[in-house]
C-alpha positions in Angstrom: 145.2 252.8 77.2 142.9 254.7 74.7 140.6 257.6 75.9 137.0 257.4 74.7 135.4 260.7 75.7 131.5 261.4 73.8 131.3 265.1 73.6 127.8 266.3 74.7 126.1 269.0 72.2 127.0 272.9 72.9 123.7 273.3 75.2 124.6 271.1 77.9 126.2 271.9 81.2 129.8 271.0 80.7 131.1 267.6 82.8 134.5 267.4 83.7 136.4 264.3 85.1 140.0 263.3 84.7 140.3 259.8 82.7 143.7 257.9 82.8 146.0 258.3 79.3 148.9 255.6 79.6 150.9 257.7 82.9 149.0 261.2 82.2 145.8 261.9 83.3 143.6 264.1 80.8 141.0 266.6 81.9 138.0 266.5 79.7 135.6 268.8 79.0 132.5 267.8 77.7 130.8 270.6 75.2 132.9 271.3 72.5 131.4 269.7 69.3 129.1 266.7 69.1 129.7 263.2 68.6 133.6 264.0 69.5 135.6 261.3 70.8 139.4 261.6 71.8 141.9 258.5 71.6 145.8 258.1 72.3 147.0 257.4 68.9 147.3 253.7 67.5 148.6 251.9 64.6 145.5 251.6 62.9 145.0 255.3 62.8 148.2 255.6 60.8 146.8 256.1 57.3 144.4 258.6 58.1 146.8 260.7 60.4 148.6 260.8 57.6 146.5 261.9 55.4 144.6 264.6 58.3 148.1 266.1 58.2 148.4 266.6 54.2 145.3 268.2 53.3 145.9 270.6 56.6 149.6 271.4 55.8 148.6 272.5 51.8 147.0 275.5 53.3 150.1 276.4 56.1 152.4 276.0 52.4 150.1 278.5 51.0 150.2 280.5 53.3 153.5 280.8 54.1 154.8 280.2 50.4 156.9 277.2 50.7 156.3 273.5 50.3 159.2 272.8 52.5 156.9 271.6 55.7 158.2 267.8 57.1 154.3 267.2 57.3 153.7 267.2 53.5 156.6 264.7 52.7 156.6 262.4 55.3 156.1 258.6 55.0 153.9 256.8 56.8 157.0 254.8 58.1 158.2 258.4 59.2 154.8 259.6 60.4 154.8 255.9 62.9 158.3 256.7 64.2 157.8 260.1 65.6 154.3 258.7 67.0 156.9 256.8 69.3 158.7 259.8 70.8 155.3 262.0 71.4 152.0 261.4 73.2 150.0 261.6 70.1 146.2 262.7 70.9 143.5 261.7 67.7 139.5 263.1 67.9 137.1 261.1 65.7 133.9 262.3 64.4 131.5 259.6 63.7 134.1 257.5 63.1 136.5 259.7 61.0 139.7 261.1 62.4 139.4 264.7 62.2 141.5 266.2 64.2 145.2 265.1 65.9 148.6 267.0 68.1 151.5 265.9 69.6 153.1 266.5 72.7 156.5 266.0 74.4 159.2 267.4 77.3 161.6 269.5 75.4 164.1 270.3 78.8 161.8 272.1 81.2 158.7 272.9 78.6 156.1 270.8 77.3 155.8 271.1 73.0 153.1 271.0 71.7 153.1 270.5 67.3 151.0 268.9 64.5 147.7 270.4 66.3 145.6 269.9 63.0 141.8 270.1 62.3 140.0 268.8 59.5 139.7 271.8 57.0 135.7 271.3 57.1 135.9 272.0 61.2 137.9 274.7 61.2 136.6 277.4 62.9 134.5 275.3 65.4 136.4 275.6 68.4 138.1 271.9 68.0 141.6 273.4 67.6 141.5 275.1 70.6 139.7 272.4 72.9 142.7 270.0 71.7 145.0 272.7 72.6 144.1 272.5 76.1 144.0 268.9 75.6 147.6 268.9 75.0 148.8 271.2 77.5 146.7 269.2 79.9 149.3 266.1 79.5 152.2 268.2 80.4 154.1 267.1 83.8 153.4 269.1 86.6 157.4 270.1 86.7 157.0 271.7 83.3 157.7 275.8 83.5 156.5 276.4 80.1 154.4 275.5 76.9 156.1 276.1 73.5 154.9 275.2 70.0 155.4 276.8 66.5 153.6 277.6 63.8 154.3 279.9 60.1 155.2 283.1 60.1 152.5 283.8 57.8 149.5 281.0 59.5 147.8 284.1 61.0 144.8 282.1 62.5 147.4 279.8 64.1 148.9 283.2 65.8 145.8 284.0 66.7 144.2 281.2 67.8 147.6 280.8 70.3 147.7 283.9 71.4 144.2 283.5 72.7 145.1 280.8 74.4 148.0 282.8 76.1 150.6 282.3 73.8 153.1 284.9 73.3 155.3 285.4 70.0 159.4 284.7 71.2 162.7 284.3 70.3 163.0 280.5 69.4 165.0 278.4 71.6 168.7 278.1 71.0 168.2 274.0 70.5 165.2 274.7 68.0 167.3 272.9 65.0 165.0 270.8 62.7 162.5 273.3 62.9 161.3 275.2 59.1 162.6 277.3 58.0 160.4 281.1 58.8 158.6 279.7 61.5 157.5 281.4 64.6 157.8 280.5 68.0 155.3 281.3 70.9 155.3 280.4 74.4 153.5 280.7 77.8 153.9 280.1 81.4 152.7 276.5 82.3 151.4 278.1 85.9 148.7 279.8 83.7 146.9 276.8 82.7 
């Protein structure tokens, strides 16, 4: 079942209600950024995931001096099957996908990857909000959030450990993960 939340303009008192995702419910508050609206991913928003998660992986390669990142080189036949094993959450702008993360159980934690923001947003708070998103689909049972990001992706780091992230050893089933990456975790009774 797909999610259609308008986001009211930054002066507005902020409205919260919970709205049914598939089996999750999804907290949403509205006052991030106008004319926002978030979705459970589809088919038809293959292409442009795709192509959200290219142009915001060339900075994270940059960055972190390596073009070895699964999101630069993956199909879109690759792209759809992993949309299969994760809750996938897509925000719209006026009609253009802009911003996108996944989520999945991972033993007793909830992961959380692929949060990306439209380069030309960055900055405006939508990373965060989608964050919390995210989190906010975990089980109840979960004990933890995890996710991972570059070593060198300093505004990632940051903009996790505002969010009460902490930097940590990876876990010991973190195979498939690239190569200089980072993990960070938090407690999931802090949310």
């Amino acid at each position: 079942m797909a999610v259609d939340h308008r986001l009211a303009t930054r002066g507005e008192q902020p409205r919260r209600r919970r709205r049914s995702l598939g089996d999750q419910n999804v907290r949403v508050e509205r006052n991030v950024v106008p004319d926002l609206a978030l979705t459970q991913f589809v088919e038809s928003d293959l292409a442009e995931l795709v192509v959200l998660q290219r142009c915001c992986w060339v900075q994270e390669a940059i960055l972190n001096n390596t073009l070895n990142i699964p999101a630069l080189h993956e199909s879109a036949a690759e792209v759809l099957k992993w949309t299969t094993r994760w809750t996938v959450l897509c925000v719209r702008r006026k009609g253009r996908l802009v911003a996108a993360v996944r989520a999945r159980p991972a033993g007793d934690a909830w992961e959380i990857g692929r949060l990306m923001v439209a380069p030309d947003l960055t900055g405006q708070v939508v990373g965060r909000w989608l964050l919390g998103r995210a989190e906010g689909l975990a089980p109840t049972t979960v004990s933890s959030f995890i996710l991972f990001t570059g070593r060198y992706s300093t505004r990632n780091i940051r903009l996790y450990q505002r969010a009460g992230y902490q930097l940590c050893e990876p876990p010991a089933d973190a195979g498939g993960h690239i190569q200089g990456a980072v993990f960070l975790a938090k407690p999931a009774m802090s949310r």
